[in-house]
C-alpha positions as CSV (number, residue, x, y, z in Angstrom):
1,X,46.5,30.7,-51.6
2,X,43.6,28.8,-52.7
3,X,39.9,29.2,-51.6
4,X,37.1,26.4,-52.0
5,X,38.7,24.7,-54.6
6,X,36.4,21.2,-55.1
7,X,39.7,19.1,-53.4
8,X,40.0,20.8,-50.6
9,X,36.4,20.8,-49.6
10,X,36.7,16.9,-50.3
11,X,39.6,17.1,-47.9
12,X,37.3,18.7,-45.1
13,X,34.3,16.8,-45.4
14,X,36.4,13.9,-45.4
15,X,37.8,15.3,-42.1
16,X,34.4,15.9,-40.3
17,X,33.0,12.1,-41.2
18,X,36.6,11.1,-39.8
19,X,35.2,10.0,-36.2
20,X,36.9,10.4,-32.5
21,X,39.7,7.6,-32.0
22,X,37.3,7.2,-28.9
23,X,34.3,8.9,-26.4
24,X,34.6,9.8,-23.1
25,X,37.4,9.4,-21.0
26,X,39.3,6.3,-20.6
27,X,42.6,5.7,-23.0
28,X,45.2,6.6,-21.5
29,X,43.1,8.4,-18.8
30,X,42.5,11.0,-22.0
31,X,39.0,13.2,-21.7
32,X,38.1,13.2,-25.5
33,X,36.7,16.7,-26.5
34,X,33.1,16.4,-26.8
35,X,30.5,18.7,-28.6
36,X,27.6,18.7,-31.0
37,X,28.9,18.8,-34.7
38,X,27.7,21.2,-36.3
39,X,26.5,21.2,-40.2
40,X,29.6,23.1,-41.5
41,X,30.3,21.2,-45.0
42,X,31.2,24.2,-46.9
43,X,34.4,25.6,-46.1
44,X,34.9,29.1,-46.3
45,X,38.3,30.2,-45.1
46,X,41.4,30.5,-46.9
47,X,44.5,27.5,-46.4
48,X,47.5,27.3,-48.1
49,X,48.5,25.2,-51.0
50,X,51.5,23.5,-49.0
51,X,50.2,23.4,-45.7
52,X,51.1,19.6,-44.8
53,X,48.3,17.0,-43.5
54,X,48.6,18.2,-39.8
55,X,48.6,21.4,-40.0
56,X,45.7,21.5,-42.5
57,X,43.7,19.3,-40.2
58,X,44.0,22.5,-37.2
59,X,42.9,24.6,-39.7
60,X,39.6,22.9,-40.5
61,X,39.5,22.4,-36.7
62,X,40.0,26.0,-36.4
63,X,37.1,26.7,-38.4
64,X,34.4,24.1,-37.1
65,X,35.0,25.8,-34.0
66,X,34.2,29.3,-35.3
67,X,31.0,28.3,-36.9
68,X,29.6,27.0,-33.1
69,X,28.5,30.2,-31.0
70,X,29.0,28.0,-27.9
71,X,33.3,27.8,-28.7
72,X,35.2,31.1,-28.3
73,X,38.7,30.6,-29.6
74,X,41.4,32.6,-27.3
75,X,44.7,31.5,-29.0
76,X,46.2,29.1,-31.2
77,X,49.5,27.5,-32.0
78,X,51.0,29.0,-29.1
79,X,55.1,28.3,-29.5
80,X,55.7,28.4,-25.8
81,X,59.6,29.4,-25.8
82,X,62.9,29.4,-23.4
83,X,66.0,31.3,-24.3
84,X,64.7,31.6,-27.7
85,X,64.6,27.8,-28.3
86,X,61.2,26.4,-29.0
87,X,59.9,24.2,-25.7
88,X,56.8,22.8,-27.4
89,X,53.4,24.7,-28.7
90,X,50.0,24.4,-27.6
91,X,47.8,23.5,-30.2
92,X,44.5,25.4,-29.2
93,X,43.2,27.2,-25.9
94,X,39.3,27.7,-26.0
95,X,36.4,28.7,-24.1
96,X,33.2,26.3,-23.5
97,X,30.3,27.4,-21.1
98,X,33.0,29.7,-19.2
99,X,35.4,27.1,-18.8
100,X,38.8,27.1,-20.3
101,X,40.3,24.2,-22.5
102,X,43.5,23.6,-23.4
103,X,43.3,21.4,-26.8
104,X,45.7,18.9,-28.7
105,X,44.4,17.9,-31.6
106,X,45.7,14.9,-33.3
107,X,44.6,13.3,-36.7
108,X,46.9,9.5,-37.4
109,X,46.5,6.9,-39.6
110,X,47.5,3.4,-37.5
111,X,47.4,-0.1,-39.1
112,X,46.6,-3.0,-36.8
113,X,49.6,-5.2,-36.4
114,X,48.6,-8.1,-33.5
115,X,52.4,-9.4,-33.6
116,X,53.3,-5.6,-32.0
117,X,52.9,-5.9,-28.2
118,X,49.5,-7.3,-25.8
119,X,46.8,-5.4,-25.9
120,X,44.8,-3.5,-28.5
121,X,46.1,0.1,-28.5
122,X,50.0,-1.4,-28.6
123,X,49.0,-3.5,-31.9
124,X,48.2,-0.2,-33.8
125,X,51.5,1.2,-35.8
126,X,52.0,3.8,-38.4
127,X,52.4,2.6,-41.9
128,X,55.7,3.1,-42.1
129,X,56.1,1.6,-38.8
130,X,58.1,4.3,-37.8
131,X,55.7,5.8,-34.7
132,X,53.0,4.0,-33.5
133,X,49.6,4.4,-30.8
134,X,51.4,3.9,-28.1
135,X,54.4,6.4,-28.7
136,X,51.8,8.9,-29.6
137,X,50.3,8.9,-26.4
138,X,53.2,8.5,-24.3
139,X,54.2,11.7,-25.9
140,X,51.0,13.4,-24.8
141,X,51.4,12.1,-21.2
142,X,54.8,12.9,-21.0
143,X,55.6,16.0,-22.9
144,X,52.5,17.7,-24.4
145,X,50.0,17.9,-22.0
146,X,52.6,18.6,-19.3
147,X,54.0,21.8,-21.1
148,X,50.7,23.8,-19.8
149,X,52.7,23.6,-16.7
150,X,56.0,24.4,-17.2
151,X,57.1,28.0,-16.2
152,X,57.8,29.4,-19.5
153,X,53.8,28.8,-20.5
154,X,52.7,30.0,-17.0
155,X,54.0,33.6,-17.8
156,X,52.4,33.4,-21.3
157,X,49.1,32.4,-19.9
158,X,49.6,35.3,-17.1
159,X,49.8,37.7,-20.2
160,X,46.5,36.9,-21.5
161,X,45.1,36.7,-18.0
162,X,44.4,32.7,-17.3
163,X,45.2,30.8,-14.4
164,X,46.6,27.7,-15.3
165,X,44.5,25.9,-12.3
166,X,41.7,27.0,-14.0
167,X,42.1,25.7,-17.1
168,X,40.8,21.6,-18.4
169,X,43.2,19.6,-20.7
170,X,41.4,17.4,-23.2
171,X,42.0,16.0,-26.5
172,X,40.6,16.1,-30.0
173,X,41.8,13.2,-31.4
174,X,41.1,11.8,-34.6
175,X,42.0,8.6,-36.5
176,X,41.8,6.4,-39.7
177,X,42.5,2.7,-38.4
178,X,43.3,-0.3,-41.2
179,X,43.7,-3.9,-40.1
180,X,44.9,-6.5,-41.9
181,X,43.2,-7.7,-45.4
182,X,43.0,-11.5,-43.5
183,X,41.4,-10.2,-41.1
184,X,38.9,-7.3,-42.1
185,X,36.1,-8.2,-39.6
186,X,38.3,-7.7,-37.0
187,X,36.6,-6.2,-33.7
188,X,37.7,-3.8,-31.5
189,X,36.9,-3.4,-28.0
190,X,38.8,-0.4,-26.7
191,X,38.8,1.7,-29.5
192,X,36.3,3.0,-32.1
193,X,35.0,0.5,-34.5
194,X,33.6,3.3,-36.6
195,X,37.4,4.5,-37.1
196,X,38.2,0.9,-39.2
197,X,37.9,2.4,-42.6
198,X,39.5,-0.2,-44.4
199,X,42.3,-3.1,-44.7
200,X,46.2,-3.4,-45.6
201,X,47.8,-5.6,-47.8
202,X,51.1,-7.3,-48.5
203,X,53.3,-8.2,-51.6
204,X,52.0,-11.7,-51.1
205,X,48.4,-10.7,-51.5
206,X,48.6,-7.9,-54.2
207,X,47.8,-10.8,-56.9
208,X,44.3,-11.1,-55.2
209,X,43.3,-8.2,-56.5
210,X,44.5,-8.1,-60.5
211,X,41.2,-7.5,-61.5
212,X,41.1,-4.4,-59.7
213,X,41.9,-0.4,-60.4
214,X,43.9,1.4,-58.4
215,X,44.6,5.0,-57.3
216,X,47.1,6.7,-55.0
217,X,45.8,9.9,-53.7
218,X,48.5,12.6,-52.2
219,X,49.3,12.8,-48.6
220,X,46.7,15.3,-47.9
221,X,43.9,13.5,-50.1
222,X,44.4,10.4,-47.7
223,X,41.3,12.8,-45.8
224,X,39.1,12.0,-48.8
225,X,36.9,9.3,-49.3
226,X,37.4,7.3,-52.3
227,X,35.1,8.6,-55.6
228,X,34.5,6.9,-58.6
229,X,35.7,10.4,-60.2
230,X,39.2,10.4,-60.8
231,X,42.0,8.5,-63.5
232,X,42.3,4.9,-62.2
233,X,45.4,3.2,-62.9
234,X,45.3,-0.7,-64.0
235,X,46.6,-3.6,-62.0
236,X,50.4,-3.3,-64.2
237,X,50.7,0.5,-64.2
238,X,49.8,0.4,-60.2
239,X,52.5,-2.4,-59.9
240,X,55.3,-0.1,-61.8
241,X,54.4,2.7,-59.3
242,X,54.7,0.9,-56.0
243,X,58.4,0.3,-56.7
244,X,59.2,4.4,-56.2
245,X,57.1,3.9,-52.6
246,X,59.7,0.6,-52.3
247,X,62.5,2.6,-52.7
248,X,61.8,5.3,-50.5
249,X,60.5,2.6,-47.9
250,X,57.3,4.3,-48.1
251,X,53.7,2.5,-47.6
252,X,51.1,4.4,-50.2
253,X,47.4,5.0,-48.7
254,X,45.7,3.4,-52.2
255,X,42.3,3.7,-53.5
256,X,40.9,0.3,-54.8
257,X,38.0,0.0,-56.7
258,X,36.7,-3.8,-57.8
259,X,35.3,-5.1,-60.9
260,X,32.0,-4.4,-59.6
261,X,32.5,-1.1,-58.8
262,X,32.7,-1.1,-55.2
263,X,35.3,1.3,-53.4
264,X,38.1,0.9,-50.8
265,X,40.8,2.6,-48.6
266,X,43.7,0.5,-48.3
267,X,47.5,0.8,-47.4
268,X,50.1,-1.4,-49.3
269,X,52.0,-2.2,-46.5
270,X,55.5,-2.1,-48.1
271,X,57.9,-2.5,-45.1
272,X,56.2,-5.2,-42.6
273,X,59.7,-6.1,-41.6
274,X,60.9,-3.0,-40.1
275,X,61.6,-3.2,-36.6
276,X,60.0,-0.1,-35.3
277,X,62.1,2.7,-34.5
278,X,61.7,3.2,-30.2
């Protein structure tokens, strides 16, 4: 266990400037969870070393919601089960002026691909172009959301004295968005602009940027916002490295700083020509 190391308190304030993939209702007919954000910077709770990105993003969730009187917590990370095999889980269930919530919370990175599909939310992928927007919240529809439903989770919520009738679904969904390097003013008009954090690149372009450093955070530092504080590799040494990423078929979240000092979050997009896996 770890507590308040300076990396993980990068991780979280990193996670509260991260804003809502959008407000309101409307994608997907989704009701965004909506709430005052409260000035919780310093993170005092306890989180495993290995937790992985997720899981570490309900936790901080978990505890932005404890420091807010208005949010009482009545279970998390409920495994709702059926002849001992694991149906789905239910991320959160929480009480705002007396009305129940049941909670997904989401946190993706998506890079903007315009070849992938019609309209805006379709043209987002993951890096490794392995899921994508679109699959994520067909998934919610279809199977997430709908598990509040099912039998098995009626009894559970019986247990703890809910009515299932009675009880909201929303979602507390969080994204980093990166479009393409050719294309970094690019406007969105479904989505939140303020989630475009920075650009992708391919092989072809790496050259434009040989005057540049480089860094390649871990999976669960891809929260944190890029600081001048840290080892920076040069242009060759970041080269040599992107070959294990190649390998692996793996695109790296990369920090990028210029020669004047300015800072960026950028994926090297490693595998463009996937087809994505349905």
């Amino acid at each position: 266990m770890y507590i308040n190391t300076k990396e993980l308190q990068l991780q979280y304030q990193g996670f509260l400037e991260t804003p809502f993939l959008w407000n309101g209702k409307g994608v997907f007919g989704f009701k965004q969870f909506e709430y005052k954000q409260l000035k919780t910077n310093f993170l005092n709770v306890e989180i495993q070393q290995k937790l992985r990105l997720g899981k570490l993003v309900e936790r901080f969730v978990s505890f932005e919601f404890k420091q807010n009187s208005e949010i009482q917590i009545l279970a998390e990370n409920i495994q709702i089960q059926k002849d001992k095999i694991t149906l789905g889980e239910l991320d959160c269930l929480l009480l705002r002026n007396e009305k129940t919530i049941h909670l997904e919370i989401i946190y993706k990175f998506y890079l903007y691909d315009a070849k992938l599909g019609t309209t805006e939310i379709e043209h987002f992928i993951g890096p490794n172009r392995k899921d994508s927007l679109t699959q994520k919240l067909t998934k919610l529809k279809e199977k997430q959301l709908p598990l509040l439903y099912s039998n098995e989770c009626k009894t559970y919520l019986e247990s703890i004295n809910l009515d299932v009738f009675n009880i909201e679904q929303q979602v507390y969904f969080k994204a980093q968005l990166f479009v393409p390097y050719a294309n970094f003013k690019l406007k969105l008009n479904t989505l939140n602009q303020s989630c475009v954090v920075g650009f992708y690149i391919k092989r072809t372009e790496l050259l434009d940027f040989s005057t540049c450093k480089f860094h390649i955070p871990k999976k669960n530092n891809w929260l944190v916002e890029p600081h001048k504080n840290i080892n920076w590799l040069k242009f060759d040494e970041f080269s040599e490295k992107l070959d294990t990423f190649l390998i692996d078929e793996k695109s790296p979240l990369c920090w990028l700083k210029k020669a004047n000092g300015v800072l960026y979050k950028i994926f090297y997009s490693l595998v463009v020509k996937l087809k994505l896996i349905c």
